[in-house]
N, C-alpha and C positions, 0 to 999 in steps of 0.2 A: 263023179265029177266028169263031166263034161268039156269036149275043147271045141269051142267055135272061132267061126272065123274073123277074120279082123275086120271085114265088111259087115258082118252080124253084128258085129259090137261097136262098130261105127256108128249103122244104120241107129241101133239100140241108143248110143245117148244121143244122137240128133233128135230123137221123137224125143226124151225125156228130156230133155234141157228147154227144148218148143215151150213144153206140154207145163213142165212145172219150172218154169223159170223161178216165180219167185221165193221159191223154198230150197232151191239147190244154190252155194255158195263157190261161186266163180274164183279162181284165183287169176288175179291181177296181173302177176308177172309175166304168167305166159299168155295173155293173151295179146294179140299181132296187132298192130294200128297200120290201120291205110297209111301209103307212102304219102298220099296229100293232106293225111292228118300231121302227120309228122313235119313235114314240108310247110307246113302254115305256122305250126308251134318255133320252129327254129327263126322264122321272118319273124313271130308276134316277138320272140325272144329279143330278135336283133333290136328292132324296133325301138324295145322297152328300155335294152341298153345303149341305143343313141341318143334316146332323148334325156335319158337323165345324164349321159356325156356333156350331151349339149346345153342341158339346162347349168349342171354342176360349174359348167365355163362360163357361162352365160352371166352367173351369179360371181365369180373368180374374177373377172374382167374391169379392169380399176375405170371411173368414170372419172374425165377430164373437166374439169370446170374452167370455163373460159371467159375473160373479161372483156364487154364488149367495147368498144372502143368510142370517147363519148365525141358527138358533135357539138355544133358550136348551140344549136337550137336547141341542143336538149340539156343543156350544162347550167344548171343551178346557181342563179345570182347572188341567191340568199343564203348558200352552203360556206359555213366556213375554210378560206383556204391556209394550209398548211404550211408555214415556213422551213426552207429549208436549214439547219443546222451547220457551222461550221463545216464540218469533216463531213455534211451527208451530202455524196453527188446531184446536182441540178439535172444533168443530165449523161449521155455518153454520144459521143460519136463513133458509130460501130466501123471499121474500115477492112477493105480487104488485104489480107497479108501479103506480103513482101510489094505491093503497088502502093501500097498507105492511102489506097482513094477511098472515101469517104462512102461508105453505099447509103446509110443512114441514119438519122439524127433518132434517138429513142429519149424523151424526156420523161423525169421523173414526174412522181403524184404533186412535191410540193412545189412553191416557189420561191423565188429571192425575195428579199426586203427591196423595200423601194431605191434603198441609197446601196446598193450590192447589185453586182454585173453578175450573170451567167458565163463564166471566161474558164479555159482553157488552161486546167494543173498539171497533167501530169499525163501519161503513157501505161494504159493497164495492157500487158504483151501477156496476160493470161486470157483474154479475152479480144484479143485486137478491137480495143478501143480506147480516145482520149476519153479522158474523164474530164465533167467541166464543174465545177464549183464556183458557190457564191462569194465571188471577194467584191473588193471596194475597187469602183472603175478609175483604170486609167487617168490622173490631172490632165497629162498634153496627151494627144494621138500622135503618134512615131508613123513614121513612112517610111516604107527599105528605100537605102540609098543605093543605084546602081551605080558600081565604078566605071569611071571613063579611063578609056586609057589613052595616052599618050603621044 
């Protein structure tokens, strides 16, 4: 037996590995990968888990449906309309707190009967707003009286 050197047996499987690649059985583990292979694998990785991040939320994400608000031109003559019910609000007047000013009127989908007023019940303070329901209008109209004094 013989002892050669480690540039002999260097030299020696560099030509055999060339020479008969496809018959010699490479082990995987140790073989090195360019840092720009590696460097491209870690981006394609990133990548792959952003977009199914992004996708995964994408898909998560509740959609709003929104009611579009009708005009007078597009509002259907021939659509039956909806009476309101005793107890079901005509409409609210939304106001700001502790000012009580009124910002704006939100009316409901139905409406009154013809002999029933849209009129003013009651104080919903969960909500800062009157509430208005359909009652039976006023017989006389009342005027505030201002006192005069003396």
């Amino acid at each position: 037996m013989t002892v050669e050197s480690f540039e002999t047996i260097m030299r020696r499987n560099n030509i055999t590995l060339v020479s008969g690649e496809e018959g010699t059985k490479v082990d995987t583990a140790t073989i090195r990968l360019p840092k720009a292979f590696k460097y491209n694998m870690v981006v394609s990785a990133f990548f792959v888990i952003f977009c199914f991040c992004l996708l995964s939320s994408a898909g998560a994400a509740s959609l709003q449906k929104r009611r579009a608000i009708a005009s007078f031109a597009t509002e259907s003559t021939t659509a039956p309309t909806k009476e309101c019910h005793q107890n079901t609000p005509c409409g609210w007047a939304i106001y700001i707190p502790f000012t009580r000013r009124i910002d704006y009127f939100m009316k409901n989908t139905c409406i009154c009967n013809s002999n029933l007023a849209c009129l003013k019940t009651d104080d919903d303070l969960s909500v800062n707003a009157y509430v208005y329901r359909c009652k039976t209008r006023p017989a006389v109209t009342t005027t505030e009286i201002i006192p005069t004094t003396i």
